[in-house]
LODREN-382057 format. One record per atom (N, C-alpha, C, O): x, y, z. Coordinates in steps of 0.1 Angstrom, whole numbers, plus 5000, padded with zeros to 4 digits. Example, Ala and Ser with C-alpha at 12.3 -4.5 7.8 and 13.67 -1.06 7.14 Angstrom:
2
513249435078512349555078513249675078514249675085512849785071513749895071512950005079513450115080
***
This chain:
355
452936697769452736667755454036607748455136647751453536507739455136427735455436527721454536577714456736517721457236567709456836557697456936427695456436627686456236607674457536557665458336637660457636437665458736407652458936437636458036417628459936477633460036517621460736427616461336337622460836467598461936447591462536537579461936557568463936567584464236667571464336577558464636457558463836657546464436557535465436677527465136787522466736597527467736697518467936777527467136837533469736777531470336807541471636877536472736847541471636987526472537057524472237147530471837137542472437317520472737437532471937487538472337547548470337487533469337547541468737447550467837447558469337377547468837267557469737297570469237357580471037267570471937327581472137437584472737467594471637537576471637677583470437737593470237817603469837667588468237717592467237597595467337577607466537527591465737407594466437307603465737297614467437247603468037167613468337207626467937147635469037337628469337387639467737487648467437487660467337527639465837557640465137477653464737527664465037297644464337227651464937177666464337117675466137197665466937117676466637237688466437207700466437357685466037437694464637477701464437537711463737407689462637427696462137297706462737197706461237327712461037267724460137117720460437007726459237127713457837047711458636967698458036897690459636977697460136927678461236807684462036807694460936687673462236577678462936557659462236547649464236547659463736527643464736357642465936337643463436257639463836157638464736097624465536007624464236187613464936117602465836247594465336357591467136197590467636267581467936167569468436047569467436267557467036207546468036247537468436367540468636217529469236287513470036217506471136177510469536197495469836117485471436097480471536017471472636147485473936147487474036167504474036267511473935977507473935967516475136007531475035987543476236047522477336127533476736207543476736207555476136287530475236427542474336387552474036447562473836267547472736227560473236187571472836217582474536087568475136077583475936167589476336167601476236247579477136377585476136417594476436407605474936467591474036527599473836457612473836527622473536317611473236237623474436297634473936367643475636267634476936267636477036387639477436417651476636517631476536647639475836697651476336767660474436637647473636677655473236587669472636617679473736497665473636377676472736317680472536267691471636317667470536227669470036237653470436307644469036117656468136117642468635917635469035827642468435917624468835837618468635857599467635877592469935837597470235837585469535747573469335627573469035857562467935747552468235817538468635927539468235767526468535757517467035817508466935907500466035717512464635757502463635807515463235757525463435917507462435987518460735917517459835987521460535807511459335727518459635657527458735637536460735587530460835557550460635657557460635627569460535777555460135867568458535877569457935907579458035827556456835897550456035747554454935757559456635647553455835507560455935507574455035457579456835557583457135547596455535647603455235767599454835597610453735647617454135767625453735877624455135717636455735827643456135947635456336057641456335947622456736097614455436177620454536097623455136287622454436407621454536497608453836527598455536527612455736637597456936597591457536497594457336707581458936687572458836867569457936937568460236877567460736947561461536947549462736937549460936957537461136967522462637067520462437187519463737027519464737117518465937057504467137087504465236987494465536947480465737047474465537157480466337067459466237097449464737137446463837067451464237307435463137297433462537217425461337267423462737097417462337047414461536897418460936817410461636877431461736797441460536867448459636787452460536947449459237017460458136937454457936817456457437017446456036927445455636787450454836767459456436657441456736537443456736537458455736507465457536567462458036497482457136577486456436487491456536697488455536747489453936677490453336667500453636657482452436577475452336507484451536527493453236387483453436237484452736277505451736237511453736347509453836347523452636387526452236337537451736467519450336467528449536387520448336407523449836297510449236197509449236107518448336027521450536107524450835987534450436037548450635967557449536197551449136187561450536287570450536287582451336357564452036437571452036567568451936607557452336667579452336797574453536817569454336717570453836967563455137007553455137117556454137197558456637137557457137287558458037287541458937207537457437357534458737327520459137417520458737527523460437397514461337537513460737637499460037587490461137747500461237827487461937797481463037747485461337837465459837867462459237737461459837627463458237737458457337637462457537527454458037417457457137567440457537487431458137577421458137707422458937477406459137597397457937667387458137777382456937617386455837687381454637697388454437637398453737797382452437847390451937697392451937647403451437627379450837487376451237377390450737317399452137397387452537287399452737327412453437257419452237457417452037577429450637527432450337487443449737527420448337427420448037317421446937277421449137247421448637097417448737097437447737057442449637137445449937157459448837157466448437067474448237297463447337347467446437247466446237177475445737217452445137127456445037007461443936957464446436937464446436827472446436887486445836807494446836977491446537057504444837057510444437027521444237087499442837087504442036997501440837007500442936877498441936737495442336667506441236627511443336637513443736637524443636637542443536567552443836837537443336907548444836907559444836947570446136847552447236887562448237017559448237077549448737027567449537187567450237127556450537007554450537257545451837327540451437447538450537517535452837457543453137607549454937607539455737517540455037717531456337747523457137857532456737947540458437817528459537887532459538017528460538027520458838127530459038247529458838297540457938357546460338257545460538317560460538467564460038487575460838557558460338707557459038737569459038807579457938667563456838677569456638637581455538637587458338607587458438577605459538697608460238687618459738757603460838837602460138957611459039007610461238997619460539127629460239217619459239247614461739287617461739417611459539437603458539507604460239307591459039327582457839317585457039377578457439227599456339277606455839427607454939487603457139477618457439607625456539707611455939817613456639647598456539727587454839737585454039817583455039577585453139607579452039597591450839587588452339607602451739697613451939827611450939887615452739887607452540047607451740087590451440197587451539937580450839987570449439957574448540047574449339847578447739797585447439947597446239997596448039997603447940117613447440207603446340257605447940237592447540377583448440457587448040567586449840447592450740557588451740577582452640657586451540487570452240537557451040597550451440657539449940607553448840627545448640537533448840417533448340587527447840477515449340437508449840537503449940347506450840277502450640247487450040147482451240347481450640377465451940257457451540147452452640277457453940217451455140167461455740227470455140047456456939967463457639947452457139947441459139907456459639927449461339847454462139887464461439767447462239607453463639657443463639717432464939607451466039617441466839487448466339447458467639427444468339287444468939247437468739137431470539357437471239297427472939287434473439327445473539227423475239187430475039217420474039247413476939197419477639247409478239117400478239127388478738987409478838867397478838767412479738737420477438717412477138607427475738537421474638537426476238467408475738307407476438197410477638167408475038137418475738027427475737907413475437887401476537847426476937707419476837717398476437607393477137807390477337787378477737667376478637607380476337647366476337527360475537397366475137297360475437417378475037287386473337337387472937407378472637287398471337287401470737437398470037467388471237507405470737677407470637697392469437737389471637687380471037737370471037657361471637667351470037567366469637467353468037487350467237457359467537537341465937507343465237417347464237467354465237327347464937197345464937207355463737217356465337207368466237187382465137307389464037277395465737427387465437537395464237587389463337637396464137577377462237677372463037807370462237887367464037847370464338007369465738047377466637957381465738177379467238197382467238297392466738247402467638437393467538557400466538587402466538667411464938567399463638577405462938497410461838527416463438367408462738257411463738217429463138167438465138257429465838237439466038367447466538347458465838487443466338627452464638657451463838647461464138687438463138737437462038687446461238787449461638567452460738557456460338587471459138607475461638587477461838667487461338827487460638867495461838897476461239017478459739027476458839047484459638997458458239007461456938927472455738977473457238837478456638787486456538887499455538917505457738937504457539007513456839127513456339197522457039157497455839307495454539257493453539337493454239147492452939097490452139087504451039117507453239027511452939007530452739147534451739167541453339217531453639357537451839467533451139527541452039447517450539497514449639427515448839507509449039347517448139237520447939177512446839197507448939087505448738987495447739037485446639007486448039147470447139217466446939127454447939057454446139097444446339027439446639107422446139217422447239077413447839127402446639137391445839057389446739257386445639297373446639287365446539197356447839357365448839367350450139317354450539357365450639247350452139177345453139257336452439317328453839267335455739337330456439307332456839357342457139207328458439177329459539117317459139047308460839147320461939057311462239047323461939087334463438887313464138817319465138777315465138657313466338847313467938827311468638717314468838677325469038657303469938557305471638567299472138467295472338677299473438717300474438667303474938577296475038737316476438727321477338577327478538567329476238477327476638357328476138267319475738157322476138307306475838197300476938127294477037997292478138247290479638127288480138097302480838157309479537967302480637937319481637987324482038067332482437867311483637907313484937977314486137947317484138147311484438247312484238327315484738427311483038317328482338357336483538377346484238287351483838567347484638567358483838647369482838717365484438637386483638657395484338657405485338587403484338697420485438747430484938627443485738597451484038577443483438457449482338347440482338337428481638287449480638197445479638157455479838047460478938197457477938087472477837987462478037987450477337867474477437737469478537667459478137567453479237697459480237687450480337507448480537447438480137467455480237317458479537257448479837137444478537327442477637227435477637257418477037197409478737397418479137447404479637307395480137207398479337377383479837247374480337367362479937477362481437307352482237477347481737437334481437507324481637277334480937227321479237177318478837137307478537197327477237207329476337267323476437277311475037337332474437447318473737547326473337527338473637657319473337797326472437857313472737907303471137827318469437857313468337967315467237987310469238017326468238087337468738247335469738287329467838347342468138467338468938497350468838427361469738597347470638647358470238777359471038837367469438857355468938967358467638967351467338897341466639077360465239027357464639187365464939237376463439237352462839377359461439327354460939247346460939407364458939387360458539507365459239597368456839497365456339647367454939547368454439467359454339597383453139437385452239607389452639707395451039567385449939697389448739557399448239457393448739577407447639547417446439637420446039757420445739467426444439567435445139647445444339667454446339707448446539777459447439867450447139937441449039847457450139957450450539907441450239787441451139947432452139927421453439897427453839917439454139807415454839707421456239707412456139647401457639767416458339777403459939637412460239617424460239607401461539507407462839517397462539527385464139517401465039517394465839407404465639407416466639297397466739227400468239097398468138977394469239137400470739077393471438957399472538987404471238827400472638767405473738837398474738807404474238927385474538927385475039027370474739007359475639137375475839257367476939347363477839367371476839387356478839457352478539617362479239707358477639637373478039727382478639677394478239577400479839757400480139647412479739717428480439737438478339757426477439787436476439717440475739677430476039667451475139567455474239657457474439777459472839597458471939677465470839557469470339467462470539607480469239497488468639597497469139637507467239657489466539707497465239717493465039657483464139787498462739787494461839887504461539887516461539997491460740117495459540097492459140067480458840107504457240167506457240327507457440407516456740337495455640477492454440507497453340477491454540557508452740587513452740787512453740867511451440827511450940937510451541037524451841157524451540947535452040997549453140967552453541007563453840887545455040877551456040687543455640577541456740737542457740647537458540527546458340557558459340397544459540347549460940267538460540227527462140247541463040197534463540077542464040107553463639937539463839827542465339787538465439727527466439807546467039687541467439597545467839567556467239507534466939397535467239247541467539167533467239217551467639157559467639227575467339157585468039347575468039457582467239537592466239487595467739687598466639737599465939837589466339847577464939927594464940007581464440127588464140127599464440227582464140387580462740457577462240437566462240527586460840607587461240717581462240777586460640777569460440917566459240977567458340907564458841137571457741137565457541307569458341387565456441337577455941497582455141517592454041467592455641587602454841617615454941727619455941777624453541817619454041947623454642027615455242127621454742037605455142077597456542057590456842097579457841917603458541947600459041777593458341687598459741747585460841637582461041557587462041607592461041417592461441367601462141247592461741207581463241197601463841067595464741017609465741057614463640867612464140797618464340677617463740637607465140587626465340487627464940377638465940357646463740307639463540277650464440167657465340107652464040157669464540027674463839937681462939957689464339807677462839697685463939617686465039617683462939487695463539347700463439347685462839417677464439197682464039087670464738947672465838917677463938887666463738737671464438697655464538767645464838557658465438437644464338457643463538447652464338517625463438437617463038277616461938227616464238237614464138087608463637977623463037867623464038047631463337977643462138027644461437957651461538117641460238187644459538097636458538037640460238067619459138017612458937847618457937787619460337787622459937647628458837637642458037547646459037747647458337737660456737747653455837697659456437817641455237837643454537747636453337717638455237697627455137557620454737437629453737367627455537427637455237307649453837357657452837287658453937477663452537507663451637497657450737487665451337507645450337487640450237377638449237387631450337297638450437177636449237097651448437007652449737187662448937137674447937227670446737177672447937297668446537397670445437397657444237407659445837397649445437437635445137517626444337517617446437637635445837777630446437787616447437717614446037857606446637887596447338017594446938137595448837957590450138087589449738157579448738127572450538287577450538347565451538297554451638337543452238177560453438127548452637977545453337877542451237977544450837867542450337837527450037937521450237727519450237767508449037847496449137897484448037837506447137977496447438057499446438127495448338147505448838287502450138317494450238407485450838227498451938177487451838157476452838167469450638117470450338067457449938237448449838247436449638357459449038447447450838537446451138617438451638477457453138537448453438467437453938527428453338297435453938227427452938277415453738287405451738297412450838297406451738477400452138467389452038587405452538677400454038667392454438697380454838597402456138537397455738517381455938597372455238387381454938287366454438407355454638387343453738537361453438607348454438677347454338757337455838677355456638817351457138747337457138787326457738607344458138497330457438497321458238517311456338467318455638447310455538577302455738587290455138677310455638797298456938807294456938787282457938817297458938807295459138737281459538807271458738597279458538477273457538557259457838567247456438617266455838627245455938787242455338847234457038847254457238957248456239097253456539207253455339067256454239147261453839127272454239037279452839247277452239247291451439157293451039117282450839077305449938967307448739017316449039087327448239007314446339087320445938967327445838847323445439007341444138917342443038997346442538977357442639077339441739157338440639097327440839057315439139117336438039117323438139167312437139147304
***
C-alpha cells in the first residue's frame, strides 16, 4: 500500500515537537508539504527533516491531488478556516487543540464534517495517552464504582506564554488558561467518564496578573519567541468552574498564572470503591479497600508516545474508516462545556441546559 501524503500547515512548536516527528516515524505517512505563512520555518523544516517542500499558502497543498490529509497546527484562530476549506477540498484533518475559539464555530466544523463525510479528528491527545486509558478501563470495569466527582487543578505560579503575542490576544486564541491548559484537562475527564454531557455551568474567568505587560514579572516564559511587551493581554490567566453532568460532578481550578509559587497538575477521580489520582502527564495512584484493609498503590504498565499514538491512529483511520474518540463529535461536547464556563463567567451567572 502506497503512502498516505500529508501536509503540515504551520510549522512552529507543536508542529515540531509532536506532529512532524510523529509522521516521519510512522510507517504508512509521507509528508509532502510544509506550509507556514513565515516562510523561514517552512524551509527550516524541509532542511530539517529532509524532505517535503516548502509553501507559503496552504491551498497549494489543498489543490495538489496527491495531499490525503493535513495537519492543522496554526494559531486558534486559523483552525476553522484551513479546516473547513480542506475537507471541502476533499482531505482529511488532524487539527490541533482546541478546535476552534468558540462552541459556534466548533459547529460550523462539525457541520462541514458531516456534509462531507471526511475525517476530523482534534488534538486532544490525552485520549491516546496510556496512563489515561489505563484509567477509564478501570472506570468502564466498575472499580472505582460509581465515579461521583472529579476534580482538575492546573496551575503555575507566573507561565504565560508569549505575553502579548498570539496566546493572549482574544481575537487570536478565543481565551487564555482554559481555552489552552484547560482543555486538556477537561477533555480528558470527559474521555475518562464517557463524554457526559453538562446540565449546569459555573464558572469565572480572571484576567489579572498579566494584564500590565510591562510589568509582568516571571522566572521564565514558554514560547517566549512570540511575546510582544507592547502588545495585548485579554484573556484570563486563572479560571474556576463547577460543571454538574449526566454523570459526576466536575470542579476545575485553573492558573497560567498566580502569586502562589506552587505548581500543581493533577486530576482526582472520586468513585464510591475506590479513588484514582492522575498526574498529569504522568503516572498515577490507586486508592481504595480490600478486605477490610487500605490500600495505596501505584501501578505499572508499558506506555506508548502519545503524539505518535495519536498520528498513527489518524493515518489509520483514514484507511479504514473507523471513528476515533478525538474525532470531532466528541470533541464538540467539551468545547460545547468549555464556551459555558465563559459564558457564565461573562453574565455573571450559572448557565442551564436543562428543560
Amino acid at each position: 500500500m502506497s503512502k498516505i501524503k500529508v501536509a503540515v500547515i504551520g510549522c512552529g512548536t507543536i508542529a515540531n515537537n509532536a506532529h512532524i516527528p510523529s509522521y516521519m516515524n510512522c510507517e504508512d505517512a509521507e509528508i509532502k508539504y510544509f506550509c507556514d505563512i513565515i516562510p523561514e520555518r517552512a524551509h527550516a523544516a524541509v532542511e530539517k527533516y529532509g524532505c517535503g517542500i516548502a509553501i507559503e499558502d496552504y491551498h497549494e497543498a489543498l489543490n495538489d491531488p496527491e495531499v490525503v490529509a493535513v495537519s492543522v497546527c496554526t494559531p486558534n484562530d486559523m483552525h476553522p478556516t484551513i479546516s473547513i476549506d480542506a475537507m471541502r477540498a476533499g482531505k482529511h484533518v488532524l487539527c490541533e487543540k482546541p478546535a476552534a475559539r468558540t462552541y459556534a464555530e466548533v459547529l460550523e466544523m462539525q457541520k462541514v464534517q458531516h456534509e462531507t463525510g471526511m475525517t476530523l479528528n482534534i488534538g486532544v491527545v490525552n485520549r491516546f495517552n496510556s496512563a489515561v486509558n489505563r484509567i477509564k478501563e478501570l472506570i468502564d470495569n466498575g472499580d472505582l464504582g460509581e465515579v461521583y466527582h472529579v476534580y482538575g487543578s492546573f496551575r503555575a505560579h507566573r507561565s504565560i506564554p508569549g505575553i502579548g503575542g498570539p496566546f493572549t490576544q482574544k481575537a487570536v486564541a478565543g481565551g487564555g488558561v482554559l481555552i489552552d491548559w484547560g482543555v486538556h484537562f477537561l477533555d480528558l475527564i470527559m474521555y475518562c467518564t464517557g463524554d457526559p454531557a453538562a446540565k449546569t455551568v459555573s464558572g469565572k474567568a480572571y484576567c489579572k496578573l498579566g494584564k500590565d505587560i510591562k510589568n509582568y514579572a516571571y522566572v521564565n516564559m514558554w514560547s517566549s519567541i512570540s511575546a510582544d511587551f507592547e502588545g495585548t493581554y485579554d484573556v484570563d490567566d486563572f479560571v474556576t468552574a463547577m460543571i454538574r453532568t449526566e454523570g459526576p460532578t466536575i470542579t476545575l481550578n485553573g492558573a497560567w498564572a498566580q502569586n502562589i509559587g506552587v505548581g500543581e497538575m493533577y486530576i482526582d477521580f472520586l468513585g464510591d470503591k475506590a479513588g484514582v489520582r492522575l498526574q498529569y502527564g504522568c503516572d498515577f495512584r490507586l486508592y481504595g479497600v480490600k478486605n477490610g484493609m487500605l490500600y495505596d498503590m501505584a501501578p505499572s504498565f508499558q506506555t506508548k508516545d502519545m503524539f505518535q499514538e495519536e498520528i498513527n491512529s489518524f493515518i489509520s483511520c483514514i484507511q479504514t474508516g473507523e471513528k476515533l474518540p478525538s474525532h470531532i463529535d466528541t470533541v464538540a461536547v467539551t468545547a460545547r462545556t468549555m464556551q459555558a464556563i465563559y459564558d457564565s463567567s461573562e453574565a455573571g451567572k450559572e448557565i442551564s441546559f436543562e428543560d
